[in-house]
C-alpha positions as CSV (number, residue, x, y, z in Angstrom):
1,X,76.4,100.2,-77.9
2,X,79.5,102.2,-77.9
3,X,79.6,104.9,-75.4
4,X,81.8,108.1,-75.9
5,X,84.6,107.0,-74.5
6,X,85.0,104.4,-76.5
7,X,84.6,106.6,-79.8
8,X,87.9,108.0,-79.0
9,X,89.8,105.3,-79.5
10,X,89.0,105.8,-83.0
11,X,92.2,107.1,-85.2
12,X,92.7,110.2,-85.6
13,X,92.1,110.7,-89.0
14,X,88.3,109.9,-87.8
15,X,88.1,112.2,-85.2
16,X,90.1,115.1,-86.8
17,X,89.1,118.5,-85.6
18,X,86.3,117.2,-84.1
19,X,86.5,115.6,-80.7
20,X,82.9,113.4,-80.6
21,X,83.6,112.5,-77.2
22,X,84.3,116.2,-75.7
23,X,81.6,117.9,-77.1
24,X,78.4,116.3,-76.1
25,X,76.6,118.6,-78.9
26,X,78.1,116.5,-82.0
27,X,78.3,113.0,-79.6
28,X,75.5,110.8,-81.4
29,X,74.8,109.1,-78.2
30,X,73.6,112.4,-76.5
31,X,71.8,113.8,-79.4
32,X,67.9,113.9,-78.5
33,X,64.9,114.8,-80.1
34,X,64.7,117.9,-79.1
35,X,68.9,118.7,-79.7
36,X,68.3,117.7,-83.6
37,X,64.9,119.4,-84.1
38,X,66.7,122.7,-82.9
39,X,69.9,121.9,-85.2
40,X,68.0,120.9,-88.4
41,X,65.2,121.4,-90.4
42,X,64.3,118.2,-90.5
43,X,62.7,116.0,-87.8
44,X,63.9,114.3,-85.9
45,X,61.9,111.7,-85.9
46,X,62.6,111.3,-90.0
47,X,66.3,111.3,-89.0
48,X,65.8,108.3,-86.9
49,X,63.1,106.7,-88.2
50,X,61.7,107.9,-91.6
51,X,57.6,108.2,-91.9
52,X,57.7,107.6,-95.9
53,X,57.6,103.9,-97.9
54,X,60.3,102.6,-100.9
55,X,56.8,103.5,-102.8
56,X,56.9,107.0,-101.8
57,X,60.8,107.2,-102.1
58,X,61.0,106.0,-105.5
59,X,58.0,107.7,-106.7
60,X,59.9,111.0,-106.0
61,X,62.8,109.3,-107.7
62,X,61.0,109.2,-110.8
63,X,59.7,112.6,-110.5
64,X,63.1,114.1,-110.2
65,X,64.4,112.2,-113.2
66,X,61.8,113.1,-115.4
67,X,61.7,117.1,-114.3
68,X,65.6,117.4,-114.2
69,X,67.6,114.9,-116.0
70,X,66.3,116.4,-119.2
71,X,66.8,119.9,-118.8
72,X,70.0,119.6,-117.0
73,X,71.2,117.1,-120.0
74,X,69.8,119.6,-122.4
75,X,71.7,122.7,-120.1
76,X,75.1,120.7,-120.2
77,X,74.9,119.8,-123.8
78,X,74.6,123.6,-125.0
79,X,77.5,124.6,-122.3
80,X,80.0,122.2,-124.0
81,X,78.9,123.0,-127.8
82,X,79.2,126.9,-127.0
83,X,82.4,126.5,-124.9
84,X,84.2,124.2,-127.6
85,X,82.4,125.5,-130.7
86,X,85.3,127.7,-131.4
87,X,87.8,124.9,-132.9
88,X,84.9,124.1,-135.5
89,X,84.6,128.1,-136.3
90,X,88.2,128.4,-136.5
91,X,88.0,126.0,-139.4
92,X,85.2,128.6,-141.3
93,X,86.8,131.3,-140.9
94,X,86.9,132.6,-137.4
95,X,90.5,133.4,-137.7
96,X,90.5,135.2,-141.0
97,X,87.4,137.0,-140.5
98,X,88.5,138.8,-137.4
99,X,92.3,138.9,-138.6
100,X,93.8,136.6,-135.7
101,X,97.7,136.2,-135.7
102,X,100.2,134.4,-133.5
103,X,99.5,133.0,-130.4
104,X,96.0,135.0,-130.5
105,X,94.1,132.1,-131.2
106,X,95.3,130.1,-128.6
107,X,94.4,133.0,-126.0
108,X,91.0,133.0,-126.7
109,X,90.6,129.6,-125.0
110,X,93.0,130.6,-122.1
111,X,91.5,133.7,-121.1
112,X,88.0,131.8,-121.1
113,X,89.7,129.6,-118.2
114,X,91.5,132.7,-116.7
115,X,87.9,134.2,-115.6
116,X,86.5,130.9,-115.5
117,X,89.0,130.1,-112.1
118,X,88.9,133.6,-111.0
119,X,85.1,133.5,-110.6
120,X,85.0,129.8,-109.7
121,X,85.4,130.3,-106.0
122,X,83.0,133.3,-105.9
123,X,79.9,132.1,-107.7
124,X,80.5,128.9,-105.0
125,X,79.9,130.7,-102.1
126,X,76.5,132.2,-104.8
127,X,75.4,128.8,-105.0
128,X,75.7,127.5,-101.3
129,X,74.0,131.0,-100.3
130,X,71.5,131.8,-102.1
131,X,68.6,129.6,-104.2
132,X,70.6,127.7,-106.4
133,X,68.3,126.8,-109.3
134,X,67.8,130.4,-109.8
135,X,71.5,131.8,-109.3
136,X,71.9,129.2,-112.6
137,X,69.8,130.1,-114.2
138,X,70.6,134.1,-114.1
139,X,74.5,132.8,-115.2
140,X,72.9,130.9,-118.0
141,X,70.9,133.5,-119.5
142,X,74.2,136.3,-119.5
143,X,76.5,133.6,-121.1
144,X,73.4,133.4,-123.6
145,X,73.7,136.9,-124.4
146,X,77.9,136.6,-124.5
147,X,77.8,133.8,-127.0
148,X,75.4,135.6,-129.2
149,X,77.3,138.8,-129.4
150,X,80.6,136.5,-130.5
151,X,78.7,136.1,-133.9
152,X,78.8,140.4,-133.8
153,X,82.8,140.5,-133.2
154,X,85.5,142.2,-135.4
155,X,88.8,141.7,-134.2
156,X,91.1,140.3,-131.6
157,X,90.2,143.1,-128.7
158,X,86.2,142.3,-129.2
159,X,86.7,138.1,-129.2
160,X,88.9,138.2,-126.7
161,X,86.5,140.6,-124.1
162,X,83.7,137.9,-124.9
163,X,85.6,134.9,-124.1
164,X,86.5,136.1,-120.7
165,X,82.9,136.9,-120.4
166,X,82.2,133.7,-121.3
167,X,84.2,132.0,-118.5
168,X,82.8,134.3,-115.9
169,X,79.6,132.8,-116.6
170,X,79.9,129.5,-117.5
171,X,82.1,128.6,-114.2
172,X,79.5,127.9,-111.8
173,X,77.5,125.5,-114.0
174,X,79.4,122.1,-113.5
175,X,79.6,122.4,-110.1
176,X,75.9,123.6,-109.5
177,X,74.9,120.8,-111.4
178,X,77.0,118.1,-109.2
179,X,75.5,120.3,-106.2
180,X,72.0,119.9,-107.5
181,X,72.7,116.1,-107.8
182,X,74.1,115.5,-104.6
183,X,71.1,117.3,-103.0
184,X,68.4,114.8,-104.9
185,X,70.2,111.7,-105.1
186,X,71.2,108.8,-102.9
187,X,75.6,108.2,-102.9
188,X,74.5,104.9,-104.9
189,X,73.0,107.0,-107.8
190,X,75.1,110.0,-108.0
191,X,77.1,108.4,-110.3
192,X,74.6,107.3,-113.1
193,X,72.8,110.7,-112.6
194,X,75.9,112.6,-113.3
195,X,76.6,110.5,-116.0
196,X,73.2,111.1,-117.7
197,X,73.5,114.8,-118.0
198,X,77.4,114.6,-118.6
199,X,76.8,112.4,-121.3
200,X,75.2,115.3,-123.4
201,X,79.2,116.2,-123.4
202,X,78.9,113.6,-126.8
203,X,75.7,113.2,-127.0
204,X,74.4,116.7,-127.7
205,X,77.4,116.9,-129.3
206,X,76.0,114.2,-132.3
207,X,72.7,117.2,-132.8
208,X,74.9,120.5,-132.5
209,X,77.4,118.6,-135.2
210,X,74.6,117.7,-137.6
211,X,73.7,121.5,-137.3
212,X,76.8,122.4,-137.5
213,X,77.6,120.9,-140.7
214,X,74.1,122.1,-142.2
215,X,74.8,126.2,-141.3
216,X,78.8,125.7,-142.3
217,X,77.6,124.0,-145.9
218,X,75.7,127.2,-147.1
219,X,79.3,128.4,-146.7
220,X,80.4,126.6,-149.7
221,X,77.4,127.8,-152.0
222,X,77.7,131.4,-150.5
223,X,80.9,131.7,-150.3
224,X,80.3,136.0,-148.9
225,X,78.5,133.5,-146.2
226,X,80.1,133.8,-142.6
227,X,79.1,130.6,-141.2
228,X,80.8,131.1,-138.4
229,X,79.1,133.7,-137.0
230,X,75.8,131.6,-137.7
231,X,77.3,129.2,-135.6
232,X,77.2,132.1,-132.7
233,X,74.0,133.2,-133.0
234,X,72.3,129.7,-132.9
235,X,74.6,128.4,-130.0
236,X,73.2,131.6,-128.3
237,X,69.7,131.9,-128.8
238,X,69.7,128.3,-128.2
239,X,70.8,128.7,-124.9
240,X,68.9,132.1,-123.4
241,X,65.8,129.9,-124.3
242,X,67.0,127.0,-121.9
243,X,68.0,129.5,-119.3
244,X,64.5,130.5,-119.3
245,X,63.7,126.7,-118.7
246,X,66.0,126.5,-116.1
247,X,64.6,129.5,-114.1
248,X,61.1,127.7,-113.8
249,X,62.3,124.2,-113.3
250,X,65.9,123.4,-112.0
251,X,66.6,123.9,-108.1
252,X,67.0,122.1,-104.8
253,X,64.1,120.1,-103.4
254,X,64.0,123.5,-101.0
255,X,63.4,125.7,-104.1
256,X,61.8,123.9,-107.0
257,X,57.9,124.8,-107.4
258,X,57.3,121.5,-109.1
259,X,57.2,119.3,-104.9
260,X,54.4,119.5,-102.8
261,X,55.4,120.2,-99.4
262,X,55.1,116.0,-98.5
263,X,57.4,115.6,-101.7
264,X,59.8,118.5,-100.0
265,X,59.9,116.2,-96.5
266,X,60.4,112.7,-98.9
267,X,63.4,114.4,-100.6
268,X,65.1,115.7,-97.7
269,X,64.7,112.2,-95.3
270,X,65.8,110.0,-98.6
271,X,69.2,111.4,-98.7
272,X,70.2,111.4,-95.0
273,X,71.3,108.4,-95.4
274,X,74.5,110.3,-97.2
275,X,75.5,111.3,-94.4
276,X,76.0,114.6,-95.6
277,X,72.8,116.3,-94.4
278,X,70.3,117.9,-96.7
279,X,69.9,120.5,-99.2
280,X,70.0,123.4,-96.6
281,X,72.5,122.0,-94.3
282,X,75.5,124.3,-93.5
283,X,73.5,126.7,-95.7
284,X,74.3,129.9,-93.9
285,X,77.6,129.2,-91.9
286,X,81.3,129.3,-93.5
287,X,83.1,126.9,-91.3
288,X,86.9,128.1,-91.3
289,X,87.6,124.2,-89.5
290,X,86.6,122.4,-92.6
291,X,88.2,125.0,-94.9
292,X,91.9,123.5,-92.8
293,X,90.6,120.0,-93.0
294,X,91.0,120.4,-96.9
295,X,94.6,121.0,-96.4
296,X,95.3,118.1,-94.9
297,X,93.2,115.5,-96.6
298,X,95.0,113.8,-99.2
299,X,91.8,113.4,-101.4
300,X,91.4,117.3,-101.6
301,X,94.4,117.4,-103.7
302,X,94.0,114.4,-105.6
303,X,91.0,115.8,-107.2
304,X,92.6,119.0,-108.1
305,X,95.3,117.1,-109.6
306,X,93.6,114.8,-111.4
307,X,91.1,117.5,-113.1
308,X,94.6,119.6,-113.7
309,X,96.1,116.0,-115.7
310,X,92.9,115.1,-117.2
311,X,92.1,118.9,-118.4
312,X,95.3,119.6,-120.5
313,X,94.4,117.4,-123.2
314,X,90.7,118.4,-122.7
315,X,92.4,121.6,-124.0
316,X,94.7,120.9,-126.5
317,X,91.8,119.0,-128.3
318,X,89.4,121.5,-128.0
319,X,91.0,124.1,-129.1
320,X,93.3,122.4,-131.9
321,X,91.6,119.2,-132.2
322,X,89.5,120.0,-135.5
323,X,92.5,122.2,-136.8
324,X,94.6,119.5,-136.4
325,X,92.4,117.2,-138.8
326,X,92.1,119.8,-141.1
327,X,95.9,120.2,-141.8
328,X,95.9,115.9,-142.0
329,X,93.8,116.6,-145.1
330,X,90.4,116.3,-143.8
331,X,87.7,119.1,-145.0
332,X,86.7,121.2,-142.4
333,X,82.9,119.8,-143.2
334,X,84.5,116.1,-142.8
335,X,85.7,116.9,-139.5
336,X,82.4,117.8,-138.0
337,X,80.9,114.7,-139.7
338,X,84.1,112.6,-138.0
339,X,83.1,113.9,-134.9
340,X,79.6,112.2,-134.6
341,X,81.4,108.5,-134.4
342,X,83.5,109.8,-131.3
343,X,80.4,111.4,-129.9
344,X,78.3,108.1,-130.4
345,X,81.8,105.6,-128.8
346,X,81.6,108.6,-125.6
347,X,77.4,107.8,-125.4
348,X,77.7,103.9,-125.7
349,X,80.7,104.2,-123.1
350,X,78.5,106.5,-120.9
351,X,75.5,104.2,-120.6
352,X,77.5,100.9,-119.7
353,X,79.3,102.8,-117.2
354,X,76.4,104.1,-115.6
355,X,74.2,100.7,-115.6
356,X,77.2,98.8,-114.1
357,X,78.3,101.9,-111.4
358,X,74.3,101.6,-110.7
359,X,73.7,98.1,-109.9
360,X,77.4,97.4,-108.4
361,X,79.3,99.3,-105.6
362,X,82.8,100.8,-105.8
363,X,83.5,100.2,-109.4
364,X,83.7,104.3,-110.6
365,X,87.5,104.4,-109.5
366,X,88.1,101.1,-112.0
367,X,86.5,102.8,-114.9
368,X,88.4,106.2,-114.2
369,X,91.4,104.0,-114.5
370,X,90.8,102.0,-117.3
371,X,89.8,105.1,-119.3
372,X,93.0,106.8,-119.0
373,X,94.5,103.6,-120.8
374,X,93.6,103.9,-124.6
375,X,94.1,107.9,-124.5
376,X,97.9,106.7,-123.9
377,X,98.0,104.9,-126.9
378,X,95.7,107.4,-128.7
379,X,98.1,110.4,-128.4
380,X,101.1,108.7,-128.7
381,X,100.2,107.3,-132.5
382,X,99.7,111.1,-133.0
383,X,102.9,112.1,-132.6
384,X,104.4,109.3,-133.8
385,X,103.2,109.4,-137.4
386,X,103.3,112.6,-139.6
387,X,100.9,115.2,-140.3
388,X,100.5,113.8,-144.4
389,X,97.4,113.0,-146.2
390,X,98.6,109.2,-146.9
391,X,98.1,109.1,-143.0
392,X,95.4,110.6,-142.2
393,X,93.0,108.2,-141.3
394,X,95.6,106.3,-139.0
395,X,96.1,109.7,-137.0
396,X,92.6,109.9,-137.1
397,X,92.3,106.9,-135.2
398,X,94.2,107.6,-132.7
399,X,92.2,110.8,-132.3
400,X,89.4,108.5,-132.4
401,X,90.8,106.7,-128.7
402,X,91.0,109.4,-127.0
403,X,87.1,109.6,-126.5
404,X,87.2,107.6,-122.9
405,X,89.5,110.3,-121.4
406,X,86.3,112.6,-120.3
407,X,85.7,109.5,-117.8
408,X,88.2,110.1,-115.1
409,X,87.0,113.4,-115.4
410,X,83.4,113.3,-115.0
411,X,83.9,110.4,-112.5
412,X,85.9,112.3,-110.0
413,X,83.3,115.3,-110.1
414,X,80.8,112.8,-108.9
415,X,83.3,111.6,-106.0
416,X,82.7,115.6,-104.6
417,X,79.3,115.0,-103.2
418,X,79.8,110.9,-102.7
419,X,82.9,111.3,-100.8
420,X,83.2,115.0,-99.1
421,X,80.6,115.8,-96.3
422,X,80.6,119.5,-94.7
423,X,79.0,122.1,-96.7
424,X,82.1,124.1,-96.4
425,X,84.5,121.1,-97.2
426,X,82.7,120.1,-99.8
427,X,82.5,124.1,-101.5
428,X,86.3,124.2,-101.0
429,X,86.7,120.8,-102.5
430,X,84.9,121.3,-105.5
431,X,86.3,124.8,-106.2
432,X,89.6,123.5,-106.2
433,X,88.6,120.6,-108.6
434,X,87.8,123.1,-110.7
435,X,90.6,125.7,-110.7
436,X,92.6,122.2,-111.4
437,X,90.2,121.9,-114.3
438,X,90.7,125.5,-115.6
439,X,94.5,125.9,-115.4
440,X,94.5,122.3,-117.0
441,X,92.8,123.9,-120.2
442,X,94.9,126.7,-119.7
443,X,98.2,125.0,-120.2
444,X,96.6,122.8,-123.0
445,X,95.7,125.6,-125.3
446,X,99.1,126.9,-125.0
447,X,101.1,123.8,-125.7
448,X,99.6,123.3,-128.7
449,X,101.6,126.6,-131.0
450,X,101.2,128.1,-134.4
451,X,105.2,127.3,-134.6
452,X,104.5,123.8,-134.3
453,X,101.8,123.4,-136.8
454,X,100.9,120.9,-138.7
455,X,102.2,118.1,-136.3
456,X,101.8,120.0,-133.0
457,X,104.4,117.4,-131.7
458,X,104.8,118.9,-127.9
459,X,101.6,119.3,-127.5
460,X,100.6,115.4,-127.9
461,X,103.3,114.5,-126.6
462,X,103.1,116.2,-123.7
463,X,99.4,115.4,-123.6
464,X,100.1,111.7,-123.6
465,X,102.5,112.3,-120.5
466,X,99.9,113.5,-118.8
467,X,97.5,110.9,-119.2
468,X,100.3,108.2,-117.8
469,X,100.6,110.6,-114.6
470,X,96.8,110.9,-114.1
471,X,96.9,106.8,-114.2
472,X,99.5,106.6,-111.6
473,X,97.2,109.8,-109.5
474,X,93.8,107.4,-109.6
475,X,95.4,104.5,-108.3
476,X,96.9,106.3,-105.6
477,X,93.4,107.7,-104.8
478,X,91.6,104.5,-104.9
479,X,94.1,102.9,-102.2
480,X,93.8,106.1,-99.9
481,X,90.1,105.1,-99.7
482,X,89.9,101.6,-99.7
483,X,92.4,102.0,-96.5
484,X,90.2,104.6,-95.2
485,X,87.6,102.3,-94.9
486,X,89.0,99.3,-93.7
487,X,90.3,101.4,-91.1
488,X,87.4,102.4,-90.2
489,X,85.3,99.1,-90.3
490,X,88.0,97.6,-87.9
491,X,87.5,100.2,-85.3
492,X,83.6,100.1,-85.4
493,X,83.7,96.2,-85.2
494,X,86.6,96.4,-82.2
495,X,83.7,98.5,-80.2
496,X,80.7,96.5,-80.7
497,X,79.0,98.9,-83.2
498,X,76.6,97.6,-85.4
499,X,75.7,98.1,-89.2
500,X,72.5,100.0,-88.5
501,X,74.0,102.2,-85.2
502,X,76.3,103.2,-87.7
503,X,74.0,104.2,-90.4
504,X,71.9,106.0,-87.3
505,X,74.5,107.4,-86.3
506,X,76.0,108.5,-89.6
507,X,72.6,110.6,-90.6
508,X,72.8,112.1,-87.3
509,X,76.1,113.7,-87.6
510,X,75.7,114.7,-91.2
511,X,72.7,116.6,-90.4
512,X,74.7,118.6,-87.7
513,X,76.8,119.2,-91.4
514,X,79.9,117.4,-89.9
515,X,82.9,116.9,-92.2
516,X,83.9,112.9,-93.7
517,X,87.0,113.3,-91.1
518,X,84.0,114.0,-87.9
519,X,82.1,111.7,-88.8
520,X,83.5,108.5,-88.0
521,X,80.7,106.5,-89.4
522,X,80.8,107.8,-92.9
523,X,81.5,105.5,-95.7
524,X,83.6,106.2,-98.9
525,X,82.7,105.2,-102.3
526,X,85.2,104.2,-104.8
């Protein structure tokens, strides 16, 4: 075994602000039985060696995918449909109804990511402070309330008021939902678990289009009909009623009514093998040390810039994408029947990625890249070819290969609780992602100008540029961390440390909520 001394010969990207061999408290060799019962909530005699069998362990496995995965797919699904539902109610009416000029159209989705940032950091520090199943569920049920009062608006002033609502309290519910992962799932299955509920992105999508189509076609019988505001009221109920789902059966292992206290002790010891700690680690203590570490870790900023790239044609098509079919000579009751194919390509792409990412290591950063790819090509036929009905179905494919793009996207947010360990690290890290994420749709709504119409030529353009530059960004991420590792492999293997010291030792330090950069025996995933 490697003693202290030898632990600082490790680089210093390993031993960052934390000196492992000058403070006996975080040196794994020194930490005792009674050191880690004091520091954690957890035994620890389940650090070191866990009471529980594979039965056990994957019996609570399947009891977390059938109580959460549902609801949390069904949670997402709604999010998406209410936050991007306004590019189908532009197309009945929205606009007209409310008498929307300009640039006003456009603002509606920007001001949505304006208090979406603003209260991104905020509802963070909500989540890692207070029970975070129920701090969800008390955002869901006011965005519930805001969506439903959208069908209610008059003019500019009103839609405008709601949308920022909206943002305020839809901003914590992609990160809470990557937390609540992280905090039930081994690093090997974030990824496919992510994946499930993110796949309601497309796959509620293919429901909420279907009824969709059937409120907008009264439209065209009624023609006094408003289905717009239909749309509103549906999108809303819809989701109070899964907020009150949420507030009975989404939470932490810590929270959740649904464990017995056994279950409680199972789910805490099965993911300490993370090396991140467990659901209440770091809980109560804002760590101003990991808060600098972010600055100075490469990988903080590539996620911010990679949700920034990926999120300006996430913008641009949700807020134009619809419109944009409509002036190619689609009907707007076509284009919400067109969408179901792109939702069911985004499902079937889903599902492969998460079977593969599931039985094979490191492979999430190849998909990220390869789904960037046919986006290039997708925008670029776009803006090539004019806005005319003769080629309508061409620019329609191209629309069509844009679907993958959501991938690097989704990806990265499961990298946050793979890859970052420190409670306070890994709040930063995933604040920033998202600010990345909101400025991204920000800047894509605005590209994308009434003066431009029907071709919107700068907008995919410059949404195709940024697909190229988010290729070059994920590369450049992947090699950070595969050097990372090898790095660190080397130096374990130079002082004698074996595979399972390391994994000992790895548990030990992430229950004492040490960051990636302390913890010299934490592996990336890629």
């Amino acid at each position: 075994m490697s003693g202290p001394s030898e632990i600082t010969a490790l680089p210093a990207e390993m031993r960052s602000t934390l000196e492992i061999s000058r403070n006996p408290e975080k040196d794994p060799e020194k930490v005792n039985d009674a050191e880690i019962s004091e520091k954690s909530s957890v035994a620890a005699g389940e650090i070191q060696a866990p009471q529980f069998t594979e039965e056990q362990y994957t019996n609570l496995k399947r009891k977390a995918d059938r109580y959460l995965l549902p609801l949390m797919w069904l949670c997402y699904g709604v999010q998406q449909t209410d936050k991007t539902s306004i590019g189908t109610q532009a197309t009945f009416g929205l606009r007209t109804d409310t008498g929307l000029v300009g640039q006003q159209y456009s603002w509606l989705t920007t001001v949505f990511y304006i208090t979406y940032m603003c209260f991104e950091f905020p509802s963070n520090i909500l989540l890692q402070r207070y029970l975070m199943g129920r701090t969800l569920s008390c955002y869901m049920l006011c965005w519930g309330v805001v969506v439903l009062c959208i069908g209610f608006a008059q003019n500019f002033t009103q839609l405008i008021t709601l949308r920022a609502l909206q943002g305020v309290f839809e901003c914590c519910i992609s990160p809470g939902f990557i937390l609540v992962v992280g905090s039930w799932y081994t690093t090997r299955e974030h990824a496919s678990r992510s994946l499930v509920f993110q796949s309601a992105n497309a796959g509620f999508g293919i429901i909420a289009n279907l009824i969709l189509y059937g409120i907008g076609s009264v439209q065209y019988s009624h023609s006094e009909f408003q289905a717009w505001r239909y749309m509103s009221f549906f999108l809303g109920g819809l989701t109070i009623i899964t907020g009150f789902l949420c507030l009975f059966f989404l939470g932490t292992p810590s929270e959740v009514r649904w464990l017995t206290p056994e279950e409680r002790e199972i789910a805490n010891a099965r993911i300490m093998a993370n090396n991140t700690g467990h659901d209440r680690t770091g809980i109560k203590k804002w760590k101003w040390e990991q808060a600098r570490e972010c600055l100075v870790d490469p990988c903080f900023w590539f996620a911010g810039i990679n949700a920034f790239l990926s999120s300006v044609p996430n913008g641009g098509i949700t807020t134009f994408g619809s419109i944009i079919n409509t002036t190619a000579g689609f009907t707007n009751l076509q284009v919400i029947l067109l969408d179901i194919p792109r939702s069911v390509a985004s499902v079937v792409w889903f599902v492969v990625i998460g079977l593969v990412t599931s039985k094979w290591k490191n492979l999430r950063m190849y998909f990220m890249i390869v789904s960037t790819m046919p986006p290039i090509a997708g925008f670029a036929i776009m803006s090539a070819l004019p806005s005319e009905p003769a080629y309508k179905w061409s620019r329609w494919a191209g629309y069509f290969l844009t679907v993958p793009f959501v991938v690097a996207l989704f990806l990265a947010w499961t990298l946050i609780p793979s890859n970052i360990a420190g409670r306070t690290k890994r709040t930063l890290t995933s604040s920033f992602t998202f600010v990345g994420y909101c400025v991204g749709n920000m800047v894509g709504s605005q590209i994308f100008t009434a003066k431009d119409a029907p071709r919107y030529l700068p907008g995919t353009a410059g949404c195709a540029a940024c697909f190229g530059l988010e290729l070059l960004t994920l590369i450049a991420w992947r090699i950070v961390l595969v050097m990372r590792n090898r790095r660190r492999e080397k130096h374990l293997r130079e002082q004698g440390v074996t595979e399972e010291e390391r994994i000992e030792r790895g548990k030990q330090l992430g229950e004492q909520d040490c960051t990636d950069f302390e913890n010299p025996y934490f592996r990336y995933t890629m």
